[in-house]
Backbone and ligand atoms as CSV (ligand in chain L), in Angstrom:
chain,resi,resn,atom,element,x,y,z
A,1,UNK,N,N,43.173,38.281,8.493
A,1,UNK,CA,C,42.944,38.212,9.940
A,1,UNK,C,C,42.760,36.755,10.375
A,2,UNK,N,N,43.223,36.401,11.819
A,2,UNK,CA,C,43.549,35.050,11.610
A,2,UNK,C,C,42.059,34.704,12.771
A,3,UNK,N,N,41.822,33.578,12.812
A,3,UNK,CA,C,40.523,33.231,13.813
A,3,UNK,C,C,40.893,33.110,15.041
A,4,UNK,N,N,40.478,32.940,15.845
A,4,UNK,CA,C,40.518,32.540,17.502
A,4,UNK,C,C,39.275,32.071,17.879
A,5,UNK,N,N,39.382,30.259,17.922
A,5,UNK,CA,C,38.094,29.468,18.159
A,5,UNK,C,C,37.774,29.528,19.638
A,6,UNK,N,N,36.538,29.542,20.214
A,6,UNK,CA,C,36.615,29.396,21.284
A,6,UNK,C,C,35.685,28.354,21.717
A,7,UNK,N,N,35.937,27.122,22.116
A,7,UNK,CA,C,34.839,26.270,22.123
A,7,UNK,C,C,34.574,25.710,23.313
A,8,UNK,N,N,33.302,25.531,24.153
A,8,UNK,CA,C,32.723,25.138,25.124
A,8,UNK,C,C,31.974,24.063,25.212
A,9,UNK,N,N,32.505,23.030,26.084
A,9,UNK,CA,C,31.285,21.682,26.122
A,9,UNK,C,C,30.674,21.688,26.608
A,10,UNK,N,N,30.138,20.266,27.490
A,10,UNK,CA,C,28.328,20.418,28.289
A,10,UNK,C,C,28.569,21.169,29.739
A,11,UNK,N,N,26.932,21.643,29.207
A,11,UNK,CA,C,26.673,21.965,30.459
A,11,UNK,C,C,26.942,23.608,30.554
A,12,UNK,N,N,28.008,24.124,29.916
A,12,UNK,CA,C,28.027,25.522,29.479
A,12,UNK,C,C,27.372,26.504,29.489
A,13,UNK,N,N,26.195,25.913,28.108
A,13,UNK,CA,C,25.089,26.444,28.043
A,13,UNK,C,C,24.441,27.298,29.316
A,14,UNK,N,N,24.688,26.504,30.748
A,14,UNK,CA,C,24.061,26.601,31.768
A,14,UNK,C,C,24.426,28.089,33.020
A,15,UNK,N,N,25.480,28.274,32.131
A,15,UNK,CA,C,26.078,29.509,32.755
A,15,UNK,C,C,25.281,30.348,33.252
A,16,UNK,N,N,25.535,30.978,34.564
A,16,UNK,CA,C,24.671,32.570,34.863
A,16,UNK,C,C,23.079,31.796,35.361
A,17,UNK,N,N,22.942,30.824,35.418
A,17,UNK,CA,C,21.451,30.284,35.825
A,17,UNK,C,C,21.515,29.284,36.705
A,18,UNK,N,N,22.692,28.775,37.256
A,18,UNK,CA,C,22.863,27.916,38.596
A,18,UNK,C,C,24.332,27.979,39.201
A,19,UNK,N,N,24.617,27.672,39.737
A,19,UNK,CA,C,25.598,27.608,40.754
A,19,UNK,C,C,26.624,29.018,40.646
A,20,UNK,N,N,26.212,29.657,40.486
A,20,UNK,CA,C,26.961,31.644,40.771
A,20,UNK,C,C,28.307,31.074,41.272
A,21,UNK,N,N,27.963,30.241,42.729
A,21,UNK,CA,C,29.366,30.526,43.596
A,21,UNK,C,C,30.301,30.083,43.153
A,22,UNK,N,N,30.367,28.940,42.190
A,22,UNK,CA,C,31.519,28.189,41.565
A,22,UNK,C,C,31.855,29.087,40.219
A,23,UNK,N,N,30.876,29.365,39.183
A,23,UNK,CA,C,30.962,29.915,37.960
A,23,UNK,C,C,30.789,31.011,37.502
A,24,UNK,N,N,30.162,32.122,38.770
A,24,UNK,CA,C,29.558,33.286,38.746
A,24,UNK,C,C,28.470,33.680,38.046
A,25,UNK,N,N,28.088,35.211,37.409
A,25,UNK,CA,C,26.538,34.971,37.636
A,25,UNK,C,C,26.677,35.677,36.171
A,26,UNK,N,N,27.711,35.207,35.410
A,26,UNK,CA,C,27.448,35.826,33.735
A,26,UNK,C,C,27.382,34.592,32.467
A,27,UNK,N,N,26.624,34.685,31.922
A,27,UNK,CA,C,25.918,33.760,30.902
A,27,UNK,C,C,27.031,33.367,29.596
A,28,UNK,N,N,26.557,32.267,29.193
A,28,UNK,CA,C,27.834,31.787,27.610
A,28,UNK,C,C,27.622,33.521,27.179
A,29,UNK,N,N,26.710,34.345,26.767
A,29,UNK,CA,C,26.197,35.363,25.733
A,29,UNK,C,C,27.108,36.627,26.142
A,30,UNK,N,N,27.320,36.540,27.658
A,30,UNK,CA,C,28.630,37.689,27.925
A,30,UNK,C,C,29.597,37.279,27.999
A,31,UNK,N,N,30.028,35.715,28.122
A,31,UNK,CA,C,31.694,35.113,27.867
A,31,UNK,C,C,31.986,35.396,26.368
A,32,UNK,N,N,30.955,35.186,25.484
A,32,UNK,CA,C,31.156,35.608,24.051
A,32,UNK,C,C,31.459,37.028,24.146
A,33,UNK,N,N,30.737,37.699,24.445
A,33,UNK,CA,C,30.945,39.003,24.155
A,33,UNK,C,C,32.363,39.817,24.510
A,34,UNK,N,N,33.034,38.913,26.021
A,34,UNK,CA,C,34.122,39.221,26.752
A,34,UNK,C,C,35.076,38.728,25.064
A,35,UNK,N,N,34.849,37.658,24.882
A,35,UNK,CA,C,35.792,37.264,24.008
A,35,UNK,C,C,35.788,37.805,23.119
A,36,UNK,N,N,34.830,38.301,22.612
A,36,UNK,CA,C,35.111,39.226,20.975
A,36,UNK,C,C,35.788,40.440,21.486
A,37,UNK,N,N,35.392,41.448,22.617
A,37,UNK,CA,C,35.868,42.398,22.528
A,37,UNK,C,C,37.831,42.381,22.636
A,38,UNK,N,N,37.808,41.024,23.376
A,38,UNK,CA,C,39.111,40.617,23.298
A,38,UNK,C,C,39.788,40.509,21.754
A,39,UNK,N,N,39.427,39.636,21.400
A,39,UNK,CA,C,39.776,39.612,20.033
A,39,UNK,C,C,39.266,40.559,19.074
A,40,UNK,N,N,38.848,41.755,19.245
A,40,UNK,CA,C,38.754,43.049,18.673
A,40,UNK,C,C,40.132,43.534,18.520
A,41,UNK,N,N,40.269,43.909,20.223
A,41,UNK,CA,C,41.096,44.647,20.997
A,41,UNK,C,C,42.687,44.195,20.183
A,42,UNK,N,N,42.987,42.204,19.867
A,42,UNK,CA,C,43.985,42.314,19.172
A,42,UNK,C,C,44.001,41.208,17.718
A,43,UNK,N,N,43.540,41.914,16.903
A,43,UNK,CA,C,43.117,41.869,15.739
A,43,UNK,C,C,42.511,40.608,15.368
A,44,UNK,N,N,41.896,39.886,15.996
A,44,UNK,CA,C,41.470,38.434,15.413
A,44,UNK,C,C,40.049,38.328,15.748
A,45,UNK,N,N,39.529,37.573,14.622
A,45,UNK,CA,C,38.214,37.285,13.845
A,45,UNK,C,C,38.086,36.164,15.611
A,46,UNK,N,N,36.702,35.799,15.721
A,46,UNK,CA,C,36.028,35.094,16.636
A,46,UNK,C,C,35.324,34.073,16.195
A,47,UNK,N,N,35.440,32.755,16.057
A,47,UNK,CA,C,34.878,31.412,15.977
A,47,UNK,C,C,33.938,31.227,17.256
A,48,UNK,N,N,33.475,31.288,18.015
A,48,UNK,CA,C,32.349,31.153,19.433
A,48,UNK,C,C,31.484,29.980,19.493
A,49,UNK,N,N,31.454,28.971,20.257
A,49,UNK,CA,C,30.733,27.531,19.631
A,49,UNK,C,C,30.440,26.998,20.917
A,50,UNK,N,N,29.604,26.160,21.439
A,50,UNK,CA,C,29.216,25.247,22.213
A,50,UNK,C,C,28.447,24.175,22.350
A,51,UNK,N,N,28.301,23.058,22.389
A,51,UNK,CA,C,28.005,21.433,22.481
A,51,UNK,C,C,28.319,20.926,23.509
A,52,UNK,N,N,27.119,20.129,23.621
A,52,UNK,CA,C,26.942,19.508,24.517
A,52,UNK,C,C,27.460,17.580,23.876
A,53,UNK,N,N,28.192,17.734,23.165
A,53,UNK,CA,C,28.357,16.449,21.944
A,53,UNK,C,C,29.815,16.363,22.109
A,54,UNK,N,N,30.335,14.907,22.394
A,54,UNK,CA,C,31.568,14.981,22.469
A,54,UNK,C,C,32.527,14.923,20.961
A,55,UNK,N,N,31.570,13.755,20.222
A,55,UNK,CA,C,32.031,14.050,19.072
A,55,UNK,C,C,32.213,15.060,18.305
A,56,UNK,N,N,31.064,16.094,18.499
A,56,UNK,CA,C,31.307,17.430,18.024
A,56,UNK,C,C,32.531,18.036,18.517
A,57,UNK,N,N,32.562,18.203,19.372
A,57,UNK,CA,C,34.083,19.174,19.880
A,57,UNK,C,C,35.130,17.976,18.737
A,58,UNK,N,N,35.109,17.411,18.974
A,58,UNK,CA,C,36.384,16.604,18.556
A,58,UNK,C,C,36.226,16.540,16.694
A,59,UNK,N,N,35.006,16.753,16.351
A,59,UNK,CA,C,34.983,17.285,14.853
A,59,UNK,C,C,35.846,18.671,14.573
A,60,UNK,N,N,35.412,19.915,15.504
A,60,UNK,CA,C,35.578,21.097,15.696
A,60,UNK,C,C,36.975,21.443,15.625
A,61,UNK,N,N,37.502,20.412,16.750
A,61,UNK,CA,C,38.786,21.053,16.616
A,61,UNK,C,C,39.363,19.895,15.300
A,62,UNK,N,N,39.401,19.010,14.861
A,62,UNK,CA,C,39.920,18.911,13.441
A,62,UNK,C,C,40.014,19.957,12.492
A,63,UNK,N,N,38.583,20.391,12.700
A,63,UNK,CA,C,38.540,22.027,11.470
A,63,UNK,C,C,38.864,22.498,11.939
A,64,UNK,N,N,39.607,23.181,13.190
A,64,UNK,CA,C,40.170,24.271,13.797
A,64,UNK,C,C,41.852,23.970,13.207
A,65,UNK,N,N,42.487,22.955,13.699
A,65,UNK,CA,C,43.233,22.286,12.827
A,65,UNK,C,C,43.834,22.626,11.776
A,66,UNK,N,N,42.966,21.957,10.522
A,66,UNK,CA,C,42.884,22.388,8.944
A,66,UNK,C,C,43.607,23.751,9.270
A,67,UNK,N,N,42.409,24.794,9.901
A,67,UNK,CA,C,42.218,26.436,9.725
A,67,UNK,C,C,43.422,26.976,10.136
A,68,UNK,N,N,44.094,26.049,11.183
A,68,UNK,CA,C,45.557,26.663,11.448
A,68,UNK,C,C,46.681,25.974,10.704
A,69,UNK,N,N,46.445,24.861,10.128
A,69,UNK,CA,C,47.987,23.630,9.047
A,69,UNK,C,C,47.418,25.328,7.760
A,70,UNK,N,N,46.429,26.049,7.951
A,70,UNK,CA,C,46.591,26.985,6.161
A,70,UNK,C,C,46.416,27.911,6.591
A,71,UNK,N,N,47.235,28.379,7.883
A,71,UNK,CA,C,47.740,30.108,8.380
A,71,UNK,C,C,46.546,30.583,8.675
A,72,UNK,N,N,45.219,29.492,8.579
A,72,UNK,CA,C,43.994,30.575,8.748
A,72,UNK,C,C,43.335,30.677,10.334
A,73,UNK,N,N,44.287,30.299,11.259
A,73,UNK,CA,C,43.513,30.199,12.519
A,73,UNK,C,C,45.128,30.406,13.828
A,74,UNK,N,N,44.158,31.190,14.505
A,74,UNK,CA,C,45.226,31.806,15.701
A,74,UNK,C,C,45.767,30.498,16.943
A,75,UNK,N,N,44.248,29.680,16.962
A,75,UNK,CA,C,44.189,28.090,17.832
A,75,UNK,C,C,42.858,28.155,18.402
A,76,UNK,N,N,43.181,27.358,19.342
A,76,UNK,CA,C,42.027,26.772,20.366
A,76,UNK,C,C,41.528,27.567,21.729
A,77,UNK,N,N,40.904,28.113,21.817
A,77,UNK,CA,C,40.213,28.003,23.630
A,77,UNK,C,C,39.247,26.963,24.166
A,78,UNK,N,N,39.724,25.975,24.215
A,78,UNK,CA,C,38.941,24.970,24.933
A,78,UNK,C,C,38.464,24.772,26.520
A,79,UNK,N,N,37.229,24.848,26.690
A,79,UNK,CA,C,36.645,24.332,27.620
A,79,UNK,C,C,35.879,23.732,27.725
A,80,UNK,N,N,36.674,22.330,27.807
A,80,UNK,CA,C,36.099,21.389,27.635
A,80,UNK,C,C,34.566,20.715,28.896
A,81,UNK,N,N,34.548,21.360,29.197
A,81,UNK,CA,C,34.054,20.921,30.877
A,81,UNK,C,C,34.329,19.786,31.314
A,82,UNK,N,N,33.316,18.881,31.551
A,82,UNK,CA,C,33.266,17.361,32.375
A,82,UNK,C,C,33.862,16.367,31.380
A,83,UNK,N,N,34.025,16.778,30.016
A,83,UNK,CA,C,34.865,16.023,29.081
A,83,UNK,C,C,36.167,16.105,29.455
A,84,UNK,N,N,36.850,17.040,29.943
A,84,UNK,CA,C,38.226,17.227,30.234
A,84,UNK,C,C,38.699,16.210,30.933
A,85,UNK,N,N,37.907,15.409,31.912
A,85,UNK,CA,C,38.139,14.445,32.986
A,85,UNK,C,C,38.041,13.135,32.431
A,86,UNK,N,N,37.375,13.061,31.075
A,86,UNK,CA,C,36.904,11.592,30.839
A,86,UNK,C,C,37.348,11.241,29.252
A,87,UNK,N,N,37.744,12.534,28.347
A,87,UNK,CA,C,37.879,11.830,27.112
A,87,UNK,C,C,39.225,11.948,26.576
A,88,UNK,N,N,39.197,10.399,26.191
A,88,UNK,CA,C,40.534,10.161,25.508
A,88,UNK,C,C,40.433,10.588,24.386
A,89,UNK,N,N,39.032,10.759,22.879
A,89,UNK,CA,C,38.991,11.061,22.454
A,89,UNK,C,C,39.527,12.641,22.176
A,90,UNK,N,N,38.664,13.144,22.740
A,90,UNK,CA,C,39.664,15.017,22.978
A,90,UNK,C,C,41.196,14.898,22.633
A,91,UNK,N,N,41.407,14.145,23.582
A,91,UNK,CA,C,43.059,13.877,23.809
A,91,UNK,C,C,43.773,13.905,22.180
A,92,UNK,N,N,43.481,13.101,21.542
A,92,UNK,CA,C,43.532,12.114,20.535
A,92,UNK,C,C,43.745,13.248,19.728
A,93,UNK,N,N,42.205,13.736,19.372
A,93,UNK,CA,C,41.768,15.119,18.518
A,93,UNK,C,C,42.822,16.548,18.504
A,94,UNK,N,N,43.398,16.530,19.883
A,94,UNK,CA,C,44.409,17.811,19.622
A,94,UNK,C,C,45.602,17.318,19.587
A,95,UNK,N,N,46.294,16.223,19.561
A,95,UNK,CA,C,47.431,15.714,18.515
A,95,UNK,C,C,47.399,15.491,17.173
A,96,UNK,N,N,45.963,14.917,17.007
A,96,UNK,CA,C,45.514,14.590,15.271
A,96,UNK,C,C,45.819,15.463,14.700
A,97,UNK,N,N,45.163,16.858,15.398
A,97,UNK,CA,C,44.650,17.496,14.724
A,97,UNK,C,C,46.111,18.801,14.694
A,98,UNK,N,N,46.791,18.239,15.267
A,98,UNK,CA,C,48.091,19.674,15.482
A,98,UNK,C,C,47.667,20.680,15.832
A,99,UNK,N,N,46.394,21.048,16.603
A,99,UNK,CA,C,45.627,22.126,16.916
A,99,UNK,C,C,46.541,23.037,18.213
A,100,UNK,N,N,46.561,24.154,18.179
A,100,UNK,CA,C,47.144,25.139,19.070
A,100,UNK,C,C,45.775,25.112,19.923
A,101,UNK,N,N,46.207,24.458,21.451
A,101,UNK,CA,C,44.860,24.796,21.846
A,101,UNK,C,C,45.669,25.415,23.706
A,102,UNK,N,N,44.553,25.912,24.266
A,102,UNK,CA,C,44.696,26.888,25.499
A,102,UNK,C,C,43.546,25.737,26.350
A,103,UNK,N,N,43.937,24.825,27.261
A,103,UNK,CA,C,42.743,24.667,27.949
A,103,UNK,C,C,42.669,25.427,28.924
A,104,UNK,N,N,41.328,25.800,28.939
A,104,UNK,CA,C,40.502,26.929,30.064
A,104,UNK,C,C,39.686,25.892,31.201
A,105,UNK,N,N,39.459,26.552,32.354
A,105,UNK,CA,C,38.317,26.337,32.906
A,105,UNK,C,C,38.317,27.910,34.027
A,106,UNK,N,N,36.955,27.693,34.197
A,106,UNK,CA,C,36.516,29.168,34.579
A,106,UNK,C,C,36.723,28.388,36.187
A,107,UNK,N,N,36.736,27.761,36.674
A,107,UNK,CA,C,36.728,26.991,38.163
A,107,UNK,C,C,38.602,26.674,38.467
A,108,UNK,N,N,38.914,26.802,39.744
A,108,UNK,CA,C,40.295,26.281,39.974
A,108,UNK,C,C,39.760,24.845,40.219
A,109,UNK,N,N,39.806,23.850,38.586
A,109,UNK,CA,C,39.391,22.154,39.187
A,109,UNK,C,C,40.577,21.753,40.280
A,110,UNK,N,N,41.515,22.518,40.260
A,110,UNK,CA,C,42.462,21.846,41.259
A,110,UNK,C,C,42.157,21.911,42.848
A,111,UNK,N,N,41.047,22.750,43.396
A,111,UNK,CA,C,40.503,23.138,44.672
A,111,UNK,C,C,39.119,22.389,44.289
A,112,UNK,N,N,38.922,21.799,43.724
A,112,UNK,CA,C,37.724,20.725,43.601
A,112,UNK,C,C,37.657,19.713,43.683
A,113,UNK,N,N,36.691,18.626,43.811
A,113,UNK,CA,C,36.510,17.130,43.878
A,113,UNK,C,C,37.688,16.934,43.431
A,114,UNK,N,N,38.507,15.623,43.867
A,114,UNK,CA,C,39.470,15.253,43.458
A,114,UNK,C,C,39.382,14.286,41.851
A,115,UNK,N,N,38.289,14.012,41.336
A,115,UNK,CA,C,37.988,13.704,39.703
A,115,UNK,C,C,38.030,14.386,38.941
A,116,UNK,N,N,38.496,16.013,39.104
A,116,UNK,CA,C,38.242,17.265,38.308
A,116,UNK,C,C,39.864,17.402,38.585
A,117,UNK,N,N,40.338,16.558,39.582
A,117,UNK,CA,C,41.886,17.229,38.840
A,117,UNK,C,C,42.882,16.625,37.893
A,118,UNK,N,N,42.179,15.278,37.611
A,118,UNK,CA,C,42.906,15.240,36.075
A,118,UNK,C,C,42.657,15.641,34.887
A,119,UNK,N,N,43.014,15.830,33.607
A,119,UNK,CA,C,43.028,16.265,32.748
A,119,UNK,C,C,43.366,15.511,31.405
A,120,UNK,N,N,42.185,14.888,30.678
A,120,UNK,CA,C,43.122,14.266,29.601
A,120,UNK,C,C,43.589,15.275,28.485
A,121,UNK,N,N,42.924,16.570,28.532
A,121,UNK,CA,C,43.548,17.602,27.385
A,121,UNK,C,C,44.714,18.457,27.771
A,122,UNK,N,N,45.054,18.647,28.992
A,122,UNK,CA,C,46.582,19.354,29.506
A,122,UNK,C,C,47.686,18.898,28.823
A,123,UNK,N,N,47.652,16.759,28.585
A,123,UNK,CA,C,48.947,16.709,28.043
A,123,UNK,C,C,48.887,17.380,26.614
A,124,UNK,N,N,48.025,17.301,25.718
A,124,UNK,CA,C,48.014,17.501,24.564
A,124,UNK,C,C,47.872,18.810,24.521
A,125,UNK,N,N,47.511,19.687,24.941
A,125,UNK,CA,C,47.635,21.304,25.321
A,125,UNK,C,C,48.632,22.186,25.443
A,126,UNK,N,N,48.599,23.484,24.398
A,126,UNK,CA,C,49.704,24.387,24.536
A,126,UNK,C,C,50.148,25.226,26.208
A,127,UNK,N,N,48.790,25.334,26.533
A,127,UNK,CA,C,48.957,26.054,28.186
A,127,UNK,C,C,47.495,25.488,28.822
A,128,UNK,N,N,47.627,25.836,29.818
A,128,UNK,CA,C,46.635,25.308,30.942
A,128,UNK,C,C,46.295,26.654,31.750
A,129,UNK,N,N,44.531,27.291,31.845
A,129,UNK,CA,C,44.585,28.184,32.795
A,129,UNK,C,C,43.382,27.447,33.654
A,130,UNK,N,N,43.375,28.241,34.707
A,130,UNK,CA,C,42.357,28.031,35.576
A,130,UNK,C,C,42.123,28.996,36.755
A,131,UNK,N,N,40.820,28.677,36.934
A,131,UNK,CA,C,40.539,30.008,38.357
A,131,UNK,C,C,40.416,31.353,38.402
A,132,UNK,N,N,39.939,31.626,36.975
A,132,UNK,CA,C,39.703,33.303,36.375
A,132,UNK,C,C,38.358,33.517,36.337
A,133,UNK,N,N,37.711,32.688,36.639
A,133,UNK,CA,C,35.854,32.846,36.571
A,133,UNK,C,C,36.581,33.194,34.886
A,134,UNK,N,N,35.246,34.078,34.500
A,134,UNK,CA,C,34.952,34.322,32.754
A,134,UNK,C,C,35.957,34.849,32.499
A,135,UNK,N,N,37.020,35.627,33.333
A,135,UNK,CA,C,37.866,36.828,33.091
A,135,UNK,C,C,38.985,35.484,31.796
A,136,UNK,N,N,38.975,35.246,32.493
A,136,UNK,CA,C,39.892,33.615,31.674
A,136,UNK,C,C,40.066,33.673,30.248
A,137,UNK,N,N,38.747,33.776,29.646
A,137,UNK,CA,C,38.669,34.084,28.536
A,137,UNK,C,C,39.068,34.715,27.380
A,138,UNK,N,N,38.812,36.205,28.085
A,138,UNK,CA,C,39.647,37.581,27.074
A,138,UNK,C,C,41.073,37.154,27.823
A,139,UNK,N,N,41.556,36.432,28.791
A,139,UNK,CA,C,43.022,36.645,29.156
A,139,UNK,C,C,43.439,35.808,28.374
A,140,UNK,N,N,43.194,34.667,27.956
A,140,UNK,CA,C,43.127,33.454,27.132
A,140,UNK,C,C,43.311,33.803,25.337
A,141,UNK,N,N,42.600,34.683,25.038
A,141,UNK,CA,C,42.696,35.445,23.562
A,141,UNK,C,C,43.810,36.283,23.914
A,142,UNK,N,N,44.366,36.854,24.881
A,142,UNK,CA,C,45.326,37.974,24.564
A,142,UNK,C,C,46.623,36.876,24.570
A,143,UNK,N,N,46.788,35.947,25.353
A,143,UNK,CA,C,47.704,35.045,25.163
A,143,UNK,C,C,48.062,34.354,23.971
A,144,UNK,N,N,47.078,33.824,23.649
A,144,UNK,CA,C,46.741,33.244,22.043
A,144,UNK,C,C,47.495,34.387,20.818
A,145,UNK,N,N,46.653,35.641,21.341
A,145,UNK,CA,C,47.235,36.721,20.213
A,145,UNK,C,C,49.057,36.795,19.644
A,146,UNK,N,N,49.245,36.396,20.916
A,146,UNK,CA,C,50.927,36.564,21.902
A,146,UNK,C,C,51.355,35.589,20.855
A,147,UNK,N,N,50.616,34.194,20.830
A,147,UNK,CA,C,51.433,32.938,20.684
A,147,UNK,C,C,52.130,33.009,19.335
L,1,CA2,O1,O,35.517,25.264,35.587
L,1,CA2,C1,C,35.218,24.947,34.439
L,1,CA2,O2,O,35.189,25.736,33.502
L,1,CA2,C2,C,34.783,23.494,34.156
L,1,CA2,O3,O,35.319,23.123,32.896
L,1,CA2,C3,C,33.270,23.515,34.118
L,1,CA2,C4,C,32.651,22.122,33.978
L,1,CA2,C5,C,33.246,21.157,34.993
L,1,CA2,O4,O,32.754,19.848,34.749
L,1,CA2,C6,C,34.757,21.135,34.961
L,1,CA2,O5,O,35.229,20.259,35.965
L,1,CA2,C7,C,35.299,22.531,35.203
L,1,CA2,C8,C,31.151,22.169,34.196
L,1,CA2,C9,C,30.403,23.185,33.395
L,1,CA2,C10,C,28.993,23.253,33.901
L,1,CA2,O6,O,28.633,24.596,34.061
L,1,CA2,C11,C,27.508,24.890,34.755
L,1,CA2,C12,C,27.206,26.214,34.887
L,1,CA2,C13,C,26.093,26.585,35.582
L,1,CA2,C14,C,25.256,25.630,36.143
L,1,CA2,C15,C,25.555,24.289,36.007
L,1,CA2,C16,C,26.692,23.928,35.298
C-alpha cells in the first residue's frame, strides 16, 4: 500500500479557533480525519504532519521523496501556508526532491491580499487547488490516488 503525505505549515495548527470566515470552523484533527477516510476509501496508507518550521517541511518532503524514488509513496499534499508566498527553499525541496506534490490551500489566495497570489511551490508542483475550505483535502487524495 502506497502512502499519501499530507503536510501542513504555520499557523495550521490554528484551524477551527479563529477566523471561521476565511477557513471555516473545522480543526487540523477533522482535516486529518477527512483525509484518512479519503485515503481509506482508495487504498492508501496516511502520512498526516504539521510544522510550524520551514526547514522541517523541506526535510519532510525529501523523505517523502526517497518514499516515492522506492515505489513507497503515492506524493505530496502540501499546504504550505504563508511559506507558499516566501520560500525559495520549498521551491528548491520539490525539484530536489522529485517529490509528486498537490499544492492545496483551503482559501481561494487568488481573491485575497494581493501577496497571497504568488506562489513559489505552483512552479515546482504537480497541480494547484484552491477554494475548497477542508473539502480540498479528501478531493486532493482522490486525485493523488488517480495520479
Ligand atoms: O488558504 C490556505 O490554506 C493558506 O495556505 C492558509 C495560510 C495562508 O497564509 C495562505 O495564504 C493560504 C494561513 C494558515 C493560517 O491558518 C489559520 C487558521 C485559523 C486561524 C488563524 C490562522
Amino acid at each position: 500500500m502506497k502512502t499519501a503525505y499530507v503536510f501542513n505549515g504555520p499557523n495550521l495548527n490554528l484551524l477551527g479557533t479563529r477566523e471561521p470566515a476565511v477557513y471555516g470552523a473545522q480543526t487540523l484533527a477533522d482535516v486529518e480525519a477527512l483525509s484518512r477516510a479519503a485515503c481509506e476509501q482508495h487504498g492508501l496508507a496516511l502520512d498526516f504532519r504539521q510544522t510550524n518550521h520551514e526547514g522541517e517541511l523541506v526535510t519532510w518532503i525529501h523523505e517523502a521523496g526517497r518514499a516515492q524514488a522506492e515505489g513507497r509513496a503515492a506524493g505530496v499534499i502540501l499546504n504550505a501556508g504563508a511559506y507558499t508566498h516566501t520560500s525559495v527553499a520549498l521551491h528548491d525541496a520539490i525539484k530536489g526532491a522529485g517529490a509528486l506534490v498537490i499544492e492545496l490551500h483551503i482559501s481561494n489566495v487568488h481573491a485575497r491580499e494581493a501577496f497571497r497570489h504568488h506562489s513559489y511551490i505552483s512552479p515546482a508542483a504537480k497541480a494547484v487547488m484552491a477554494g475548497f475550505g477542508v473539502a480540498g483535502y479528501p478531493l486532493a487524495v482522490a486525485a493523488l490516488a488517480g495520479m
